[in-house]
C-alpha positions as a LaTeX table, in Angstrom:
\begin{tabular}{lrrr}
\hline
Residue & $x$ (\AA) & $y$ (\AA) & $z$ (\AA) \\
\hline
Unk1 & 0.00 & 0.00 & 0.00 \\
Unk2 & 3.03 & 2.48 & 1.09 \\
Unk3 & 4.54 & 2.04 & $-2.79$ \\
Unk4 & 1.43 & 2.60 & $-4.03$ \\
Unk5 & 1.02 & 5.49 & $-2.07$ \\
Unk6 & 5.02 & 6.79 & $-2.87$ \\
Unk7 & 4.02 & 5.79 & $-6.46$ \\
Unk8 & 1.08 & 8.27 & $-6.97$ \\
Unk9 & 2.33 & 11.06 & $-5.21$ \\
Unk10 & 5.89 & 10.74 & $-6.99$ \\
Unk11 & 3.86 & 11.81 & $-9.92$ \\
Unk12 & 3.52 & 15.10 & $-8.53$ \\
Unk13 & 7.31 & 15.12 & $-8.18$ \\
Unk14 & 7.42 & 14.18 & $-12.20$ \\
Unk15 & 8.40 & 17.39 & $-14.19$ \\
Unk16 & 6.10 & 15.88 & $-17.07$ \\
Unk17 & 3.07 & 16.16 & $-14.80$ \\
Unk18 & 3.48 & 19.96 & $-14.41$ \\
Unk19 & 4.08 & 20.99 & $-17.89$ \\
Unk20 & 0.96 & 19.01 & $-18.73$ \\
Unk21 & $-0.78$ & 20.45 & $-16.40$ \\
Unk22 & 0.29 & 24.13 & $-17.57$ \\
Unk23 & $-0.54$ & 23.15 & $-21.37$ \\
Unk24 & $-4.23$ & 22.35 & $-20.02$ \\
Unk25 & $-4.90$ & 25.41 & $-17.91$ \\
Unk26 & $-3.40$ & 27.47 & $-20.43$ \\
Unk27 & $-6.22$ & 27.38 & $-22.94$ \\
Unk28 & $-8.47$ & 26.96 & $-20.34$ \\
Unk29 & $-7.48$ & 30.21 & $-18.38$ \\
Unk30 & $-8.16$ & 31.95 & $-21.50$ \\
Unk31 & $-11.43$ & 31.32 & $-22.26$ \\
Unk32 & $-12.31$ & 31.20 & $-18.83$ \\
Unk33 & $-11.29$ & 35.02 & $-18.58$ \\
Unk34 & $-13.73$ & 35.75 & $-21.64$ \\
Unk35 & $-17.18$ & 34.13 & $-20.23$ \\
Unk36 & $-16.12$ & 35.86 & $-17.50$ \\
Unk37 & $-16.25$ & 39.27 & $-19.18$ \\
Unk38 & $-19.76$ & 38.34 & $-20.61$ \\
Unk39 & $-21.08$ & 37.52 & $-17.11$ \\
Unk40 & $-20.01$ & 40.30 & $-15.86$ \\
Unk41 & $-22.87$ & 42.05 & $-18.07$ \\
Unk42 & $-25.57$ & 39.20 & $-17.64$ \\
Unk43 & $-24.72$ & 37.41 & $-20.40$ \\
Unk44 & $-24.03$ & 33.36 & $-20.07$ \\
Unk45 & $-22.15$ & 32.55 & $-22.70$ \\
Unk46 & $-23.35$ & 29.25 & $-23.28$ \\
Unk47 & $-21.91$ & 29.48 & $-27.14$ \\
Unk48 & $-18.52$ & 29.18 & $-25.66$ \\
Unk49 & $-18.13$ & 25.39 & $-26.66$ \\
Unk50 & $-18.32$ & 26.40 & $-30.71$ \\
Unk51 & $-16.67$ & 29.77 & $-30.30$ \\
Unk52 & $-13.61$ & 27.54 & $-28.25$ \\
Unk53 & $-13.57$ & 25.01 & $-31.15$ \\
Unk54 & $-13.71$ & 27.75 & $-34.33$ \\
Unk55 & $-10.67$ & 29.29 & $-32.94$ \\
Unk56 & $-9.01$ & 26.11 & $-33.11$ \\
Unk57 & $-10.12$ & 25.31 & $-36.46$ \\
Unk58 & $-9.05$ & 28.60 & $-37.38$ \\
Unk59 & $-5.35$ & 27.92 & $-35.59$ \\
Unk60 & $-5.42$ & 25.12 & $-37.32$ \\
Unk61 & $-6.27$ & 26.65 & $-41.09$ \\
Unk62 & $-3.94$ & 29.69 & $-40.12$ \\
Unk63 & $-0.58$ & 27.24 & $-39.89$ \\
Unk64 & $-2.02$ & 25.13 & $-42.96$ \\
Unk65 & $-1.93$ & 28.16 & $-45.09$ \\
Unk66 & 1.47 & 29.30 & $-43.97$ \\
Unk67 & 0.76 & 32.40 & $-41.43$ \\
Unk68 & 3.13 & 32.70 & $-38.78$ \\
Unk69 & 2.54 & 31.77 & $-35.23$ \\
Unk70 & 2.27 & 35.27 & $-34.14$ \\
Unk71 & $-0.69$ & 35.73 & $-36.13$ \\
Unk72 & $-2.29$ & 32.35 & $-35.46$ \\
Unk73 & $-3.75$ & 33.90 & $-32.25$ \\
Unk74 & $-5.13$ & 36.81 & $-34.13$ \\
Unk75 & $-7.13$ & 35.06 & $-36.73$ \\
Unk76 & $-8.56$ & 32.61 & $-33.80$ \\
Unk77 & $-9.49$ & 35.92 & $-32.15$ \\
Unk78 & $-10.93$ & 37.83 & $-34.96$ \\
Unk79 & $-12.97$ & 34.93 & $-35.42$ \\
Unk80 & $-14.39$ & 34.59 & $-31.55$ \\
Unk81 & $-14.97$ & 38.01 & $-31.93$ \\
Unk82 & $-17.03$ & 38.06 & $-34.86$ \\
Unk83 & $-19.11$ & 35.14 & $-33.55$ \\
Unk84 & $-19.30$ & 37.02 & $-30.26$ \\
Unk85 & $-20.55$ & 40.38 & $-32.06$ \\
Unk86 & $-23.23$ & 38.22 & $-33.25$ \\
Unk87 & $-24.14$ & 36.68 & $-30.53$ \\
Unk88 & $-24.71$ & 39.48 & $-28.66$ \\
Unk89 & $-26.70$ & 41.04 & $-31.14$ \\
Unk90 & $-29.06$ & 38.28 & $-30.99$ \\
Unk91 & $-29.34$ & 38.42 & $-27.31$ \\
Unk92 & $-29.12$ & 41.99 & $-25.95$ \\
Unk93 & $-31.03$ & 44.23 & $-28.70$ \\
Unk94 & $-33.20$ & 41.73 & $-30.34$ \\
Unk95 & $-34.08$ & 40.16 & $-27.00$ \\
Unk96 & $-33.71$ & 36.69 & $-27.91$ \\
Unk97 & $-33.41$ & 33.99 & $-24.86$ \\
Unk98 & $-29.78$ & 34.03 & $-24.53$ \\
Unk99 & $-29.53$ & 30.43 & $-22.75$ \\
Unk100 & $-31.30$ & 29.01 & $-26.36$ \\
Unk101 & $-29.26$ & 31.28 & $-28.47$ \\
Unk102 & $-26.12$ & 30.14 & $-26.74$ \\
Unk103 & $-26.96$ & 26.82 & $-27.27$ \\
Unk104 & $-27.58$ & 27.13 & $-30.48$ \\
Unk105 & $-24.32$ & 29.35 & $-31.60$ \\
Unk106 & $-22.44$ & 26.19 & $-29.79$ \\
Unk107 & $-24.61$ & 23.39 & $-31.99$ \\
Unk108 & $-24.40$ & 25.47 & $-34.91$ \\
Unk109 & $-20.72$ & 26.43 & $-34.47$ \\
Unk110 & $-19.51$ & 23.35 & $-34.01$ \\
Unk111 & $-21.92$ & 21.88 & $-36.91$ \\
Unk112 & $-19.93$ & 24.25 & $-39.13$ \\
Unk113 & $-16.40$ & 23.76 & $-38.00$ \\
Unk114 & $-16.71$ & 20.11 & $-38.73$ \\
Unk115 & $-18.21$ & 20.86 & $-42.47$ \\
Unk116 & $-15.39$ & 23.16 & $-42.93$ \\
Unk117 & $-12.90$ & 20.73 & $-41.50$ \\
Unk118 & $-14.05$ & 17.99 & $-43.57$ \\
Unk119 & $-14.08$ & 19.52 & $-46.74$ \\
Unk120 & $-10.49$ & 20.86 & $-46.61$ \\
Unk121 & $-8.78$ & 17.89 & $-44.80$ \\
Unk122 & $-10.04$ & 14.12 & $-46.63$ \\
Unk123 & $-8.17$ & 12.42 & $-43.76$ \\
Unk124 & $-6.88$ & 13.39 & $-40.32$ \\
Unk125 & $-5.20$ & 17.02 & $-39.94$ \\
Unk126 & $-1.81$ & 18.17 & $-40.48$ \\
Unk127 & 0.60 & 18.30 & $-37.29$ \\
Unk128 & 0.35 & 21.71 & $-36.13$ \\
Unk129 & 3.27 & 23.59 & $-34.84$ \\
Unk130 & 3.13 & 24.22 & $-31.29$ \\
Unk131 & 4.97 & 27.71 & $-29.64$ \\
Unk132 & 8.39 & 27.13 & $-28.56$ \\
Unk133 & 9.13 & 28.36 & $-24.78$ \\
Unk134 & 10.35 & 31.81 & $-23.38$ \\
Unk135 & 14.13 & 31.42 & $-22.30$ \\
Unk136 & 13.77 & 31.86 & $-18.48$ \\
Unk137 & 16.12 & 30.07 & $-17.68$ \\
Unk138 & 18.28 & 32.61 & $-15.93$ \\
Unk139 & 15.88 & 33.36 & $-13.66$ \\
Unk140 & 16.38 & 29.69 & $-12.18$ \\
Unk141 & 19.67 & 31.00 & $-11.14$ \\
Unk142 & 18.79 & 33.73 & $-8.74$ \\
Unk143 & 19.13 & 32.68 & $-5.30$ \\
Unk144 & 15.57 & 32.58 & $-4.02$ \\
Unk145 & 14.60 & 30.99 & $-7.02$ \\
Unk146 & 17.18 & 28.45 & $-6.84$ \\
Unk147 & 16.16 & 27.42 & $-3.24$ \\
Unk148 & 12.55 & 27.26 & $-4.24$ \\
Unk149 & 13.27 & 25.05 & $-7.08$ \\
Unk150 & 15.40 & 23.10 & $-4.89$ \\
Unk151 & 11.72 & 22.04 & $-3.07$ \\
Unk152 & 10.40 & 18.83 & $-3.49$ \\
Unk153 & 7.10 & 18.75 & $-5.71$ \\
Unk154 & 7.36 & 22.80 & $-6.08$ \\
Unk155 & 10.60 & 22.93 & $-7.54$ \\
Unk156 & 9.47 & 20.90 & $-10.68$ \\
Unk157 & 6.63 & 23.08 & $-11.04$ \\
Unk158 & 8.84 & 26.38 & $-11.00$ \\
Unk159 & 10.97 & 24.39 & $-13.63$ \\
Unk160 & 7.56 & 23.71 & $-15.73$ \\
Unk161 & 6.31 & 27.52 & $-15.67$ \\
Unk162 & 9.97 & 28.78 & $-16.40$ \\
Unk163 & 9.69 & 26.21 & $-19.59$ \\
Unk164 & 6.59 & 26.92 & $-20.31$ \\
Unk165 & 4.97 & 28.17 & $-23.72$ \\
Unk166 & 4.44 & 32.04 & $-24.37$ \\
Unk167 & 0.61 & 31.45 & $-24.21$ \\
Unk168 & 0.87 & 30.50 & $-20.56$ \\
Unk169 & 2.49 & 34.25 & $-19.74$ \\
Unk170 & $-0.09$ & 35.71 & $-22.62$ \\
Unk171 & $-2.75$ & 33.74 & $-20.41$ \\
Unk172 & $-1.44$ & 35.09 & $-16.72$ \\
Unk173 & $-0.64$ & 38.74 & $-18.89$ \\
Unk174 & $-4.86$ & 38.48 & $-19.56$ \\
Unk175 & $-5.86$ & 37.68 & $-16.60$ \\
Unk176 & $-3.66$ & 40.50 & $-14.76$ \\
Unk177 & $-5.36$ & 43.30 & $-17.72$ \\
Unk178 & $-8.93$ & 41.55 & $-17.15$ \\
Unk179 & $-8.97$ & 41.52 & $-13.18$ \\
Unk180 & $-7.35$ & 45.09 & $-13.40$ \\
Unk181 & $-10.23$ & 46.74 & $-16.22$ \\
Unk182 & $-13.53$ & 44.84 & $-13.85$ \\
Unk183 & $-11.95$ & 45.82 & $-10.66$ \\
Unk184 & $-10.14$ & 49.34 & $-10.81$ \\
Unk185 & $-11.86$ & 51.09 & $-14.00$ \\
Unk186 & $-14.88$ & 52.99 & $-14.76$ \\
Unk187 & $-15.68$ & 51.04 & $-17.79$ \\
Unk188 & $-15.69$ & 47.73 & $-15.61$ \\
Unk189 & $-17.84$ & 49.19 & $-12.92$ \\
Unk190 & $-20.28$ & 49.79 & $-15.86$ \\
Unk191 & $-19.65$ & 46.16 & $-17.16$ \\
Unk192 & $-20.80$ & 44.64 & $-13.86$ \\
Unk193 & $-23.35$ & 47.20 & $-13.27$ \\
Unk194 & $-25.02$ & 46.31 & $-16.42$ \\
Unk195 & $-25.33$ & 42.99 & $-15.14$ \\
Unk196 & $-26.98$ & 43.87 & $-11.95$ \\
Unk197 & $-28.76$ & 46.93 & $-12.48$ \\
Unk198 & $-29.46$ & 47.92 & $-15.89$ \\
Unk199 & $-31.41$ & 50.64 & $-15.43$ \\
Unk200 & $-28.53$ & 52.46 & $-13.56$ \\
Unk201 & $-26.27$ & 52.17 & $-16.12$ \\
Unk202 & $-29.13$ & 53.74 & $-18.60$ \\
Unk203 & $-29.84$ & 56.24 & $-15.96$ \\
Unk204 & $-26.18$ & 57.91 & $-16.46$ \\
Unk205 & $-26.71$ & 57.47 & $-20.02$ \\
Unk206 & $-24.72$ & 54.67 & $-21.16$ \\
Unk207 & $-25.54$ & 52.19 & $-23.38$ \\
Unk208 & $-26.62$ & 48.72 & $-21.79$ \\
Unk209 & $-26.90$ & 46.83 & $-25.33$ \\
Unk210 & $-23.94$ & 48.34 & $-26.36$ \\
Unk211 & $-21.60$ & 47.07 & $-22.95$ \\
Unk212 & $-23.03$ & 44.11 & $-24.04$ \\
Unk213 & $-22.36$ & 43.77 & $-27.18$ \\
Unk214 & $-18.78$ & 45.11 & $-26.62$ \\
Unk215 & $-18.29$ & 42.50 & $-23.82$ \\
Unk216 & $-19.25$ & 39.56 & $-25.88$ \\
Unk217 & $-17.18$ & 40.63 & $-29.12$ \\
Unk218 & $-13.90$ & 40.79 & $-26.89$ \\
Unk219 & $-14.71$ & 37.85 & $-24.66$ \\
Unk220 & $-15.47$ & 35.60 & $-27.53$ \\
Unk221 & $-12.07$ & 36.56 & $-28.89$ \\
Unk222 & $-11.12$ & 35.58 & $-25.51$ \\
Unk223 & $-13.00$ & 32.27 & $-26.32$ \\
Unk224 & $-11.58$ & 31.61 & $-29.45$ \\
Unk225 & $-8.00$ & 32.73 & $-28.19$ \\
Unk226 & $-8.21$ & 29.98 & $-26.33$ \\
Unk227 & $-8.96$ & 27.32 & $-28.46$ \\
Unk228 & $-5.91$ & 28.22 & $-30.94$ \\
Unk229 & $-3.83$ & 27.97 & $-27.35$ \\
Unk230 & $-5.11$ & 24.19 & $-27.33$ \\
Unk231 & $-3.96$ & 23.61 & $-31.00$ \\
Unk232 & $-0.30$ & 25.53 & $-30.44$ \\
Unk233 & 0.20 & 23.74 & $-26.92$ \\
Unk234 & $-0.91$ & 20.55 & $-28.33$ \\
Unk235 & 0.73 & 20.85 & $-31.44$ \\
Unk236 & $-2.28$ & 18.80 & $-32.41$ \\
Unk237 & $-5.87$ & 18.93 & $-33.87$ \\
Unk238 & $-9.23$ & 16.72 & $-32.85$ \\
Unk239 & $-12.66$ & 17.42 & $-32.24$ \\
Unk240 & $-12.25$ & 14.96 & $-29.22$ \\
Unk241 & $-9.69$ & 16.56 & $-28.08$ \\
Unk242 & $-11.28$ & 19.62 & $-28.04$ \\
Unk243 & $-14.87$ & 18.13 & $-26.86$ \\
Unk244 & $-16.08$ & 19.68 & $-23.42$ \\
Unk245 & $-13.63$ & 22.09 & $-23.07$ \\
Unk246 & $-15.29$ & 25.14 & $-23.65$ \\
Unk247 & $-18.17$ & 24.48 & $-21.29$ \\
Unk248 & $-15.17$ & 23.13 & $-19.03$ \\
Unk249 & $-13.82$ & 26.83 & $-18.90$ \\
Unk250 & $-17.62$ & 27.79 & $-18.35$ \\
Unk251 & $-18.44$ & 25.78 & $-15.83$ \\
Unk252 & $-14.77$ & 26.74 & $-14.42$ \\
Unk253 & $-15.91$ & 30.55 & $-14.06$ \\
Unk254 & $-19.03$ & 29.56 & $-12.52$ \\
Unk255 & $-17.86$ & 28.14 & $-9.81$ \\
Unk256 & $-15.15$ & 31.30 & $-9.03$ \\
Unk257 & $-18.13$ & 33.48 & $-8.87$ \\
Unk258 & $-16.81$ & 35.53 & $-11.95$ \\
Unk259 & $-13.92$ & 36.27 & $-10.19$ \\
Unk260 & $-10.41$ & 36.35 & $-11.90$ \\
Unk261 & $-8.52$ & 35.56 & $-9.15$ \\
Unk262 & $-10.95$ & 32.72 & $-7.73$ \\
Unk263 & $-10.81$ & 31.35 & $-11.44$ \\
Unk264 & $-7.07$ & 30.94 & $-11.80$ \\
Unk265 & $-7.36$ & 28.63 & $-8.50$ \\
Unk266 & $-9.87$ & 27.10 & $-10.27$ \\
Unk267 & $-8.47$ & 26.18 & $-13.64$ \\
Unk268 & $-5.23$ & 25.32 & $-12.47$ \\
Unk269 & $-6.95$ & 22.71 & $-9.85$ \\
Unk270 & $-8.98$ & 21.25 & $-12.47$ \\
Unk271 & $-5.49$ & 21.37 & $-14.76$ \\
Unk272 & $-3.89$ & 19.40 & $-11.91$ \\
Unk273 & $-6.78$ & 16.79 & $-11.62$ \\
Unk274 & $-6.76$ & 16.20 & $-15.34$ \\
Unk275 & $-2.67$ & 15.98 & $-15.98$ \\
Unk276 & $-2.79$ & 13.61 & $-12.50$ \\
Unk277 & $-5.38$ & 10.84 & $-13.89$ \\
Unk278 & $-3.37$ & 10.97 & $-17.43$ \\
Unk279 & $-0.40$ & 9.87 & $-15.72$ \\
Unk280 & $-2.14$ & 8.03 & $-13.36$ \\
Unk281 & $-3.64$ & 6.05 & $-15.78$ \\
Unk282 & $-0.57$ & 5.44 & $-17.72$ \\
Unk283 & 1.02 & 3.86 & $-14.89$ \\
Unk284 & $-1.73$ & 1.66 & $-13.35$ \\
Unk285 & $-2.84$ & 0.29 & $-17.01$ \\
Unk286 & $-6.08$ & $-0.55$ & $-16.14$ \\
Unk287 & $-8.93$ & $-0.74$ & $-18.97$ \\
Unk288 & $-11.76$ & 0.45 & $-16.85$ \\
Unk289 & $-9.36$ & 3.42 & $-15.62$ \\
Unk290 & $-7.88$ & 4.11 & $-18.90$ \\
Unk291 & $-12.03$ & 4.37 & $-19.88$ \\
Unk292 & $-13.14$ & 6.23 & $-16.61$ \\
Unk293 & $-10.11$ & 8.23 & $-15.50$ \\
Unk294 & $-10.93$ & 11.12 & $-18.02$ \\
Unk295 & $-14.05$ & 11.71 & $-16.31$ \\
Unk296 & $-13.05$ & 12.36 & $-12.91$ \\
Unk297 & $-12.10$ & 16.46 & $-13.15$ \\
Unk298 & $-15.26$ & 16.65 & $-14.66$ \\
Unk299 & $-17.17$ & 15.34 & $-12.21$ \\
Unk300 & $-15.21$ & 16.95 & $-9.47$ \\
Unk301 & $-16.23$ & 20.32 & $-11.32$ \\
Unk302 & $-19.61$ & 19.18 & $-11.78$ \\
Unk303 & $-20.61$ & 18.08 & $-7.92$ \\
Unk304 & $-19.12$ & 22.00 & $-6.78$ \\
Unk305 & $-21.06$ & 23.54 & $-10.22$ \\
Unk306 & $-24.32$ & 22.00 & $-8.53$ \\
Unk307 & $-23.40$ & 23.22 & $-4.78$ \\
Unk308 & $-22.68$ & 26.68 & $-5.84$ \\
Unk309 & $-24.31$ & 27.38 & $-8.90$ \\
Unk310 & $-27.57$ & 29.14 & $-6.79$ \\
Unk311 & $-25.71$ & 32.02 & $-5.87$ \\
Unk312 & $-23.79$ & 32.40 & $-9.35$ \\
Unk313 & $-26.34$ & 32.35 & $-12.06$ \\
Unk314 & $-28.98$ & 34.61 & $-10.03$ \\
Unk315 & $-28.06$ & 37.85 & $-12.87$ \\
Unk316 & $-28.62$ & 35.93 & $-15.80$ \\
Unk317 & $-32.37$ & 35.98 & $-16.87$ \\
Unk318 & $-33.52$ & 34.04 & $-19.52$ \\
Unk319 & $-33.37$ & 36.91 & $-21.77$ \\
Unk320 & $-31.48$ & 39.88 & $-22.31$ \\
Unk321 & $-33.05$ & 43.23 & $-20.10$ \\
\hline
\end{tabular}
């Protein structure tokens, strides 16, 4: 029992386990920090799942047709956005039930991307290029550093985010400008304001449809941001691969409460979870937990959605005010 015990917590000890954990929370930070911005405003961006897997499509197309990797994560953007601007057309002016819209950007979305997919690629995708790492590596030589990375467990993990790809510091760089713009500016008091008193915010003469619009252009950029992350990380395309992961980032910000901060904790748990059972199951070679084991961060997510979502999803209506 004691090696099996030594055996599954030597994983966290494995420097593999942390950079897989980074390339999962990565993508999933990202999008994360854009349903945030559309709850924020009262708008649950349900589409997230479609708008998550046309950015990776678009990644994908992007590196196919020779554009650099620098503007890889612009074309996935450009694309959320454009979705997004859609999206909230539909739901804030027009007034159409946002959790059925949302639903049916994601169906539709996805519907599309695998048309599109299938008529340019007859078999499986090309390889896609994924973003080399950041040279940090001098930074493992300052002293604190060096005696932090000298830690059992957290020096591999120091190692992992000093390797890590440039979307990881892109994602924490986001997340930093996101918490900053809700938190400290006038434009995100009006963002959240929007979301819980609409009226105010059209009492000082602002627009309410057009926050919301604005907030679900730039976080379905956000959105779609993310899923070219997955592709570049990866270095890989699937539609199982990218399956659930947009309503994982969803779900993800749910359960922070809309809060940047909260969410980070949240996505890199889940991260964790997710990289632990892949090694996990690698090592115990078990059929039923090679089938089950990818379940078991969702279900973790899913028990705490259901305990907290009452107090989280009270400002979103089933329509637009």
């Amino acid at each position: 029992m004691m090696s099996g015990l030594s055996g599954a917590l030597g994983i966290l000890a494995d420097a593999a386990f942390w950079v897989a954990a980074i390339d999962i929370a990565t993508p999933l930070l990202i999008a994360a920090l854009g349903a945030i911005l559309c709850g924020q405003t009262g708008m649950l961006a349900l589409g997230i799942e479609g708008i998550f897997t046309a950015g990776a499509l678009a990644a994908l197309l992007s590196v196919h047709f020779g554009k650099g990797l620098w503007t890889v994560p612009l074309v996935a953007a450009a694309v959320g956005a454009l979705i997004g601007l859609i999206s909230g057309t539909l739901t804030s002016p027009l007034q159409l039930p946002q959790r059925t819209t949302g639903l049916a950007v994601a169906l539709l979305t996805t519907g599309l991307c695998q048309l599109v997919f299938g008529l340019q690629f007859a078999a499986d995708a090309p390889g896609t290029l994924p973003s080399g790492p950041i040279d940090f590596s001098w930074i493992a030589h300052l002293p604190a550093v060096a005696t932090l990375t000298g830690l059992p467990y957290v020096g591999e993990f120091g190692r992992a985010v000093v390797g890590a790809p440039p979307l990881l510091y892109a994602a924490l760089l986001l997340a930093l400008l996101a918490s900053y713009v809700i938190n400290r500016t006038p434009l995100g008091l009006a963002l959240r304001v929007s979301g819980e008193n609409p009226s105010a915010v059209t009492a000082q003469g602002r627009s309410v449809h057009g926050l919301r619009i604005g907030a679900s252009a730039v976080g379905s950029a956000l959105m779609g941001l993310g899923g070219s992350a997955l592709v570049l990380t990866s270095g890989a395309f699937s539609f199982s691969q990218l399956s659930g992961r947009g309503f994982a980032a969803l779900m993800l910000a749910i359960i922070a409460g809309w809060r940047v901060g909260r969410t980070l904790l949240a996505v890199l748990a889940f991260a964790m979870v997710d990289a632990y059972q892949i090694h996990l199951q690698h090592r115990l070679g078990d059929p039923v937990a090679l089938t089950l084991s990818p379940l078991l961060p969702y279900a973790i997510a899913f028990v705490i959605l259901i305990a907290t979502s009452r107090s989280t999803m009270r400002r979103f209506p089933l329509s637009a005010d």
